[in-house]
C-alpha positions, 0 to 999 in steps of 0.5 A, a space after each residue: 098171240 090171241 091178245 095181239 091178234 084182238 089188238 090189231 083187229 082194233 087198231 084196224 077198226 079206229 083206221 077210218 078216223 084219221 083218214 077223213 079228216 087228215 086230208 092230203 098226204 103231205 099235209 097234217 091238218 087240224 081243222 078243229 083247235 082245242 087247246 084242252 086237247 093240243 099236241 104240237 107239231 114241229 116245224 125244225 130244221 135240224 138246228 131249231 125246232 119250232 112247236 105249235 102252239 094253239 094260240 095264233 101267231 105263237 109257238 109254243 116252245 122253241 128247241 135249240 139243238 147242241 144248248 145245255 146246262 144244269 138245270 132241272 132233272 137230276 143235277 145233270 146237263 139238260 136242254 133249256 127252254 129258249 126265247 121265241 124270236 117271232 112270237 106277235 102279239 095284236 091289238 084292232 082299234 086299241 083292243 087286245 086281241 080277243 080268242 072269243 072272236 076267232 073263228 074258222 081256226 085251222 092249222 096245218 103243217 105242209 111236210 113237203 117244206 115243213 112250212 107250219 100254216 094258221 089261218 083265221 077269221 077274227 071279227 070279219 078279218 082274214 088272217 093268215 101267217 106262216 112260220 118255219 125254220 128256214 133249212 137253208 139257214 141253221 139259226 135264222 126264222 121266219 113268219 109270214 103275215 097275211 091281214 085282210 080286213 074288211 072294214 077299217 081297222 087300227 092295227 097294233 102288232 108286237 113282236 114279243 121277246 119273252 125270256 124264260 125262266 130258265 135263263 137270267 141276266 137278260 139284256 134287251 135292247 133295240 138297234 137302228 141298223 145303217 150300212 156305209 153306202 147303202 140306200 135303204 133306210 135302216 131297219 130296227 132290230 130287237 135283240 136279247 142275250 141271256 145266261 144259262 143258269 150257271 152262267 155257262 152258255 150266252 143265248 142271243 136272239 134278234 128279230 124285225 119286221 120286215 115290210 112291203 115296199 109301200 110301207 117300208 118307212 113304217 115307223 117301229 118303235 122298241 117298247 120295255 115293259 118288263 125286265 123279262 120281257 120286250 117286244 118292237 111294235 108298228 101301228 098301221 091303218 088297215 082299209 077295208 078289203 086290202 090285203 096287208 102283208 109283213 115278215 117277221 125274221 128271227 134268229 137264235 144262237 148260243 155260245 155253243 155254235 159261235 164264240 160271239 153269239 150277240 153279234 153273231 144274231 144281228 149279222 144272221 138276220 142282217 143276212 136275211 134283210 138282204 135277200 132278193 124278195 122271195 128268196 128265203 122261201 125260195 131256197 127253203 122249199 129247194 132244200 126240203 125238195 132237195 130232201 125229199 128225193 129220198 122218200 118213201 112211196 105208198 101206193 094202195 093205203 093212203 093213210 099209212 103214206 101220209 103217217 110214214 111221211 110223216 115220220 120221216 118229215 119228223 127224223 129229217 127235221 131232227 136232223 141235219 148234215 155237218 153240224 156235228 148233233 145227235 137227236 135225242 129221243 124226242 128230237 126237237 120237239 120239246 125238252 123231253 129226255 133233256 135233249 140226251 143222246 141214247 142208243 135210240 139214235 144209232 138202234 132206231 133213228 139212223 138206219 133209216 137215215 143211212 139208207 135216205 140221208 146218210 149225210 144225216 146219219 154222219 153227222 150223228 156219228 160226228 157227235 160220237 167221235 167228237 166225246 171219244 176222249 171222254 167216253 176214254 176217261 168214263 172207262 177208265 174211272 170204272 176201271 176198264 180199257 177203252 171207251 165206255 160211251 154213257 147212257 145218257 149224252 149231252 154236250 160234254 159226252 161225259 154220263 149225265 144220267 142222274 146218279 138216282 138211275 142205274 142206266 147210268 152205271 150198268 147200262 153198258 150196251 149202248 157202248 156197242 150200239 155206237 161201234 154197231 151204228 158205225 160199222 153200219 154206216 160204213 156199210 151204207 157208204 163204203 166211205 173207207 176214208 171215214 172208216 180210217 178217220 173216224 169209225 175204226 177210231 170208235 170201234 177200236 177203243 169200244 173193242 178194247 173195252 169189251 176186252 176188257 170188260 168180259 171174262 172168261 168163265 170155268 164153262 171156257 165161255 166168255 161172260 158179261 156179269 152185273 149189267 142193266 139189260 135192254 129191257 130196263 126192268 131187269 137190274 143187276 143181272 149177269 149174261 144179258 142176251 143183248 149186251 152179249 149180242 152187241 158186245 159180239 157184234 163190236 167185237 167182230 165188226 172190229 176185226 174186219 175194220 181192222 183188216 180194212 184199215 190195215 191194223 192187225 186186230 188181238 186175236 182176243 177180239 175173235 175169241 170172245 166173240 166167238 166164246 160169248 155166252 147165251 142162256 136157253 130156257 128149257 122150252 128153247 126160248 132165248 133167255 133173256 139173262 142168267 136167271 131170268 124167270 117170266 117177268 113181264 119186260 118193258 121193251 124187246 131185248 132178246 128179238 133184237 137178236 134177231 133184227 137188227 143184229 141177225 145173230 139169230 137166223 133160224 126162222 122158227 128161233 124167231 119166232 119161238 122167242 118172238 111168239 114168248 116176248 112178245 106176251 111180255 111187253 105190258 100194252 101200257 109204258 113200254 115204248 113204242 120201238 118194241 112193236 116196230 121190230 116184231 114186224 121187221 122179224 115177221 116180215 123177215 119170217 114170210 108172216 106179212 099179216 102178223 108183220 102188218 099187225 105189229 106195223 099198226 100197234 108200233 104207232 097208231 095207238 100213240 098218235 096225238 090230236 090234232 096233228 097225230 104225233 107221236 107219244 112214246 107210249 100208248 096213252 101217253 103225253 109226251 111227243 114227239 117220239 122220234 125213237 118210235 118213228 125210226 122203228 117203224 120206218 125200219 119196219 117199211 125199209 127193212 121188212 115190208 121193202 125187204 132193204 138191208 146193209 149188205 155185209 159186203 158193202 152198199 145197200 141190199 134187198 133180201 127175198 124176205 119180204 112182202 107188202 101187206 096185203 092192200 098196199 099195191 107198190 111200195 117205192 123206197 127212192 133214194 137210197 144210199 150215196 149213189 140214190 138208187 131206186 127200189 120197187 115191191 109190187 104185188 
């Protein structure tokens, strides 16, 4: 543990930075913008994920939750890049807008209402604009605009549709939109549609200016100046020290939401013209609000409430109640991972859910059962019973993990994951009509394929030969301890579904699970598999024995096997959900400053400027890693705060745990379906 110790003292020294200059704890600041050294943060609402770009009055890449096709990475279904439908370009006295004459450029990304601010001197005007994915409307956005100048100028402003390269067959039009028996003027709105690139999925994106009421007859005009792109522009005399104020609404939809996209966009941000004035904003903040009854609350460490608040922003934002969508690991924050579906989402990001939103949580598991059939179809092509769920998801559920990769063909354990992440949730609820509908339907064909896919040996134990471990260093091995783990967990989980359904379980489910095999090395740490022989690992896989699966309860069985891993995860591309659960295991072991170290180490060493999102590894480029998030926030609700699924039903605190040592109150409020409150003092 001597490295691990040095490490942590490091972590600690840097501390000081972040918190001078991050600022208030619901506000994730950057006063200093450097597009060299720019990592966007996500202002989403579950279905959009809008990330910030450097440039003002632009984001940089728009996310569309549930839209794939076969393009890019390995001939497999992936995310798209899609259409911005409020990105504003300018001109003052018929001159581009010019970034050499910007000054006092900050941004900021208010949590509370993940609202995304910009704010700007340019050559002695004041600007101002507010961007967000409305959360009360799944497809619609919204920009706020604020200029005031202080001498008079020729404003040009453009509302610029670019459509990227990604898809083609682009149609571009602009339409004066009347109503029977409205008074209004029409208002203009520009729309695209535009094809996948094999031509099965239609995106269609529309977007307009709306104005106060002393310019709304301003003139719009619809402009073409490319085949890839268009834009709706306005001119408007500016008058020395009067404030100017518009909104942009925007709204993206594919025919993966809706059999009519095109229409559908154009009725969406008809929907939002209509709105009484401040109603948008007004019923946005109320449903963040409505969000943040369930928070996390840190007294005592100002620093940690504002970088735990954050990733719990991350995983709300990624997330949404009833849409039937599973975040990949990188959520909505870019196109990382191709927006697949891996066992991160039930083993790292929806316990926390479980607990704050299980609302969240259920429409995570509505994905899961909604490609039930076709996780049928993948067991049966490799010859097995039941389902066989795939390494990596998208929108059909068959595998789309490139054929080049074996975690496609031998990672089973995520089939587990899914059954473990369903029993947990009942758990959570105690929602038996759910149970019925949808989770005794999952946990019994995953059942079904553990019975058949493990086999009895000469030793009369039960074994799992030629898989993929956890730790995906390790290929092609027999007995891994965590496929093992989970396929017992399944097995058992299984059997007391049954009993609660009112089906009779095989008694072959209770007997593998009770005949699983697990390797010890002669030192009595847990074999990580059959033959394993010191390599380095890239990720935990035998401690998550001990959390989160609590297979291993022996506290100094812990952290035997704790104190041997934990010096074989390389401090460099091992992703970051390793760190996060040493600590839930230190803290379920009564050592609170180890638990606090591997708190550190699971984040701080990944943070981005300027915003100090998330990367997946330490050093790397590429956030947001909401797997990451999901395991420290398990590391504060299930180790500092104590909080599990109590076996019984609902939502339990278990006497293992302790706060570190200058956090003064931790207060988890909202937890579970009936909202309760948990308090640790010192």
């Amino acid at each position: 543990m001597k490295r691990v110790l040095l490490l942590a003292i490091a972590l600690c020294v840097g501390v000081g930075v972040y918190a001078r200059t991050s600022g208030e704890d619901w506000i994730l600041r950057a006063d200093k913008i450097d597009k060299r050294n720019y990592y966007g943060v996500t202002s989403a609402n579950g279905v959009i994920g809008l990330v910030s770009s450097p440039k003002p009055f632009a984001v940089k890449e728009v996310v569309l939750a549930g839209i794939y096709d076969h393009f890019g990475r390995g001939r497999v279904n992936n995310f798209l890049p899609n259409i911005s439908p409020i990105n504003l370009d300018f001109k003052f006295d018929n001159q581009k807008f010019d970034n050499r004459k910007i000054s006092n450029y900050t941004q900021s990304l208010d949590m509370r209402t993940g609202e995304f601010v910009g704010s700007l001197d340019y050559d002695g005007t004041r600007m101002t604009y507010r961007y967000c994915a409305l959360r009360q409307l799944s497809h619609v956005v919204l920009m706020e605009v604020e200029i005031t100048p202080s001498a008079d100028h020729l404003l040009e402003a453009r509302l610029v549709h670019q459509v990227p390269q990604s898809l083609h067959g682009a149609v571009m039009t602009a339409n004066d939109l009347m109503f029977k028996l409205k008074t209004e003027p029409p208002f203009k709105v520009i729309t695209t549609t535009a094809l996948s690139p094999s031509e099965s999925v239609k995106v269609a994106s529309s977007s307009f200016f709306l104005f106060e009421d002393e310019d709304a007859t301003l003139p719009v005009y619809h402009q073409t100046p490319d085949n890839d792109y268009h834009n709706l522009m306005f001119c408007k005399a500016l008058k020395a020290g009067e404030t100017f104020r518009f909104q942009v609404i925007g709204s993206l939809i594919s025919s993966a939401h809706t059999a009519d996209p095109l229409n559908q966009a154009e009725r969406l941000v008809t929907y939002a013209r209509f709105q009484k004035k401040g109603e948008l904003l007004r019923k946005h903040r109320e449903a963040w609000a409505k969000l943040w009854e369930s928070d996390i609350i840190i007294e005592g460490d100002l620093q940690a409430q504002k970088e735990v608040r954050s990733m719990l922003y991350h995983l709300y934002s990624f997330s949404r109640a009833g849409v039937a969508h599973s975040p990949s690991p990188m959520g909505l924050s870019g196109l990382g991972y191709n927006g697949h579906v891996f066992w991160d989402t039930e083993i790292f990001m929806m316990p926390p859910l479980m607990l704050l939103q299980p609302e969240m949580a259920r429409s995570m598991l509505e994905y899961r059962y909604n490609r039930l059939d076709e996780a049928r179809k993948n067991a049966s092509s490799y010859g097995f019973a039941g389902a066989m769920y795939p390494w990596e998801s998208a929108s059909t559920g068959a595998e789309d993990t490139p054929a080049t990769s074996l975690s496609g063909t031998f990672q089973h354990h995520v089939t587990a994951d899914v059954a473990i992440g369903c029993w947990n949730f009942y758990l959570a609820t105690q929602d038996k009509e759910w149970l019925i509908s949808r989770g005794w339907p999952i946990i019994k064909a995953t059942a079904e394929f553990w019975a058949s896919r493990c086999e009895k040996g000469a030793d009369g134990k039960w074994h799992i030969y030629n898989v993929m471990c956890a730790d995906e260093f390790a290929l092609n091995v027999d007995d891994n301890a965590y496929t093992n783990c989970a396929a017992k967990r399944n097995l058992e989980y299984a059997v007391a579904a049954a009993a609660i359904v009112g089906e009779k379980a095989p008694a072959l489910w209770s007997e593998i699970a009770e005949g699983m095999f697990f390797a010890k090395m002669a030192n009595g740490v847990t074999s990580e598999h059959v033959g394993y022989d010191g390599a380095d690992i890239k990720q935990a896989d035998v401690n998550l024995l001990a959390f989160p699966h609590k297979l291993i309860t022996d506290r100094e069985q812990m952290m035997r096997d704790l104190d041997y891993y934990s010096l074989k995860v390389p401090q460099v591309r091992t992703p970051a959900m390793t760190q996060s659960m040493f600590s839930v295991i230190c803290s379920r072991c009564g050592d609170v400053e180890q638990a606090w170290k591997w708190f550190l180490d699971s984040y701080r060493p990944n943070q981005l400027p300027p915003f100090g999102v998330l990367a997946e590894f330490k050093g790397g480029t590429n956030p947001y890693f909401a797997t990451g998030a999901g395991g420290t926030l398990q590391s504060v609700l299930f180790g500092f705060a104590g909080l599990d699924f109590n076996p019984k039903g609902g939502i339990m605190q278990v006497k293992e745990h302790a706060l570190p040592e200058h956090w003064t109150r931790l207060t988890i409020k909202g937890v579970g379906p009936d909202k309760k409150t948990y308090v640790v003092e010192k």
